[in-house]
C-alpha positions in Angstrom: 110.6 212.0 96.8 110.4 212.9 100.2 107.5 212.9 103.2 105.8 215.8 103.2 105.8 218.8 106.2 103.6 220.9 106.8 103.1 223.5 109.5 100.0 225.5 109.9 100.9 228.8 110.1 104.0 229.2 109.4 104.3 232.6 111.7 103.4 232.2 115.4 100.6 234.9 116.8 99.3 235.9 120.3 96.2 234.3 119.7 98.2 230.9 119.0 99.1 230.9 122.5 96.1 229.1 125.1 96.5 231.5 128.5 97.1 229.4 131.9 97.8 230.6 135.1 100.8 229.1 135.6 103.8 228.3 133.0 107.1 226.4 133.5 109.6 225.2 131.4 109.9 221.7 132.2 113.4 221.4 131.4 114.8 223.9 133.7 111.8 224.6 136.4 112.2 228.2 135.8 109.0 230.6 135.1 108.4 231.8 131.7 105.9 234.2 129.7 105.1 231.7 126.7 106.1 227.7 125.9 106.0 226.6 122.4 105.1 222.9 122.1 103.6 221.9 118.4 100.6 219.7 118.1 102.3 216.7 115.4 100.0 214.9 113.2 101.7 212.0 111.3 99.8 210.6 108.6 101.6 207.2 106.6 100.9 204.6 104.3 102.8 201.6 103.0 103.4 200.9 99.7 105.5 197.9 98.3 108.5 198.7 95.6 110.9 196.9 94.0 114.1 197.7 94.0 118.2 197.0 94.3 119.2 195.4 97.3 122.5 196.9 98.8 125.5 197.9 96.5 126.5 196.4 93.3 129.5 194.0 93.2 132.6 195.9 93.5 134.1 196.4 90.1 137.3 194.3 88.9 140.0 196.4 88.4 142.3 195.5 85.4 146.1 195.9 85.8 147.7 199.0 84.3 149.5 197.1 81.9 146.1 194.8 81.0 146.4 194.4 76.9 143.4 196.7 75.8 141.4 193.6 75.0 141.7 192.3 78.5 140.3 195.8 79.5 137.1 195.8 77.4 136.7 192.3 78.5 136.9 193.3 82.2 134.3 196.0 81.6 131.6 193.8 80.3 132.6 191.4 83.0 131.6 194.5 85.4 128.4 195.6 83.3 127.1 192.5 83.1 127.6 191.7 87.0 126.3 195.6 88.1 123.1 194.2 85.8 122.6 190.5 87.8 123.0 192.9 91.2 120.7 191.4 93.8 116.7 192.6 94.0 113.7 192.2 96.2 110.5 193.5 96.8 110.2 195.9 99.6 107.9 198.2 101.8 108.5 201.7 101.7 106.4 204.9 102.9 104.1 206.4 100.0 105.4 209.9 99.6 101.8 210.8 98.4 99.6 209.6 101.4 102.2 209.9 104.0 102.9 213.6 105.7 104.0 215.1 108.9 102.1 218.0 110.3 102.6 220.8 113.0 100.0 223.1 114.5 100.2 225.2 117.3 98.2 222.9 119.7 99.7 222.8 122.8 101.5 226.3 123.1 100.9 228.0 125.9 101.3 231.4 127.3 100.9 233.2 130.9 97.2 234.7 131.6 97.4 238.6 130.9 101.1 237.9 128.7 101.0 239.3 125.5 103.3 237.5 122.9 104.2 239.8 120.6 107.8 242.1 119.7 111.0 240.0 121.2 109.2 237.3 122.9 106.8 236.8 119.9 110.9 236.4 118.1 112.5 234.2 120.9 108.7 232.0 120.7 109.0 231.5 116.5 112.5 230.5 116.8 111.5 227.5 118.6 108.6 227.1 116.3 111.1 227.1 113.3 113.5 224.7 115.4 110.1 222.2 115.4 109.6 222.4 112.0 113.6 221.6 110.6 113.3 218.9 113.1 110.3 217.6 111.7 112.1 218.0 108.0 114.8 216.0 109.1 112.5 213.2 110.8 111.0 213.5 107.8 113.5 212.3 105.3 114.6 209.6 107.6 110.8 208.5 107.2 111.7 208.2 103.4 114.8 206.3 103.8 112.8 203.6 105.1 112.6 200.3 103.7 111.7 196.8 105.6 110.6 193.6 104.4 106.7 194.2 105.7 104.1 196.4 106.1 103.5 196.0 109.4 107.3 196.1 110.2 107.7 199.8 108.3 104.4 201.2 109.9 105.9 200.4 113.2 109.0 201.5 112.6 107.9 204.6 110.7 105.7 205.7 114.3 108.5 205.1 116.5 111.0 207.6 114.2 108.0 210.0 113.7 107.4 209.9 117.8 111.0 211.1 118.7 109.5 214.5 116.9 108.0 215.5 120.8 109.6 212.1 123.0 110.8 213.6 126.0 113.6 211.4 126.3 117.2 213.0 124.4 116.3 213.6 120.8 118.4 216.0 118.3 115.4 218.4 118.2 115.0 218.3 121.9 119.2 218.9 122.7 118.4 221.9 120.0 116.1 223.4 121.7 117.6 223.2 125.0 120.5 224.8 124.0 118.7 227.5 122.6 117.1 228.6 125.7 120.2 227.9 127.8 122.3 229.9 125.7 120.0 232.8 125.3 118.5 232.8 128.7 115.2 232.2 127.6 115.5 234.9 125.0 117.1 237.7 127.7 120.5 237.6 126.4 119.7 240.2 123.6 123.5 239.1 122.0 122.5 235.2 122.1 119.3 235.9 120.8 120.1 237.3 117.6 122.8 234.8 117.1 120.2 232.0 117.3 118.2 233.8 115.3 120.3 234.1 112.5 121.1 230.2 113.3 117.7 229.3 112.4 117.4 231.5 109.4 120.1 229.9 107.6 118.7 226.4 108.1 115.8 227.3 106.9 117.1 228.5 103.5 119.1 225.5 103.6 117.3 222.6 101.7 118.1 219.4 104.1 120.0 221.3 107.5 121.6 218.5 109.2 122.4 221.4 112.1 120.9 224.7 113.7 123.9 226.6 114.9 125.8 223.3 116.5 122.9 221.9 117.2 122.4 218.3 115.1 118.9 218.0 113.9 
């Protein structure tokens, strides 16, 4: 199981968008009609489980000549080793009280801009690009497994965090490229490249890329 996304709504609207009377984007400096930025919730909670610690003993290999005896033996030699495999008791997130969600708190759009045809397009693409992001940060969050509570909560907010950090994170370089590439949606051409970038991820279970964007 994994951590749970959710993103409320799934389609961006005008009314989605607070007006302000002045709008940059703060990676470039340069004016724009509309700035998607998701509001993240992330909800978590541990939950001990006991499981296999690291690999299994690598198996013995019998030689090709091994009398057929010699073989079985080594295989119950193998079985039995595979069974005495080291376990422990861990802390992991509980995929049914822990979840990651997106709303449209902090977009923004110019006073008097109406965000609706292409820019509407160019403004859901991003919103998309949040959410595979968050997917990804999400099953990251359910690979986790440390020795405390404590230590997997704090390591758990730190991972979830990197979702809107604005220091270099894969959904951050993705979304820089996107508005570098298409101008901030201008380059017609780009645009419904990118576009058809983030469609494919989307129908793509666990995307580990938009485009050649990592996620």
């Amino acid at each position: 199981m994994t951590i749970v996304v959710l993103r409320q709504p799934q389609l961006l609207e005008d009314w989605h968008f607070t007006p302000v009377t002045t709008l940059v984007d703060p990676d470039d400096g340069r004016p724009v009609d509309a700035f998607t930025e998701p509001a993240v919730r992330f909800a978590r909670e541990a939950m001990q489980v006991f499981e296999t610690v690291g690999p299994p003993p690598t198996p013995i290999e019998p030689a090709a000549d091994a009398h057929w005896m010699d073989r079985v033996e080594t295989m119950a030699t193998n079985l039995a080793q595979s069974a005495l495999a080291p376990r422990g008791r861990y802390f992991r997130l509980d995929p049914t009280k822990s979840s990651l969600t997106l709303t449209p708190g902090n977009c923004r759009k110019l006073a008097g801009v109406v965000v609706a045809g292409s820019l509407l397009a160019h403004e859901q693409a991003h919103w998309d690009i949040c959410f595979l992001g968050a997917r990804r940060i999400a099953a990251r969050l359910a690979a986790l497994r440390e020795v405390s509570s404590a230590t997997l909560l704090r390591k758990a907010d730190a991972i979830a965090g990197e979702l809107l950090s604005t220091a270099v994170s894969n959904v951050n370089l993705a979304q820089k490229l996107y508005e570098r590439q298409t101008l901030h949606g201008t380059d017609r051409v780009w645009q419904a490249m990118w576009e058809g970038h983030v469609r494919r991820a989307m129908a793509d279970p666990e995307p580990l890329a938009v485009g050649l964007a990592p996620l």
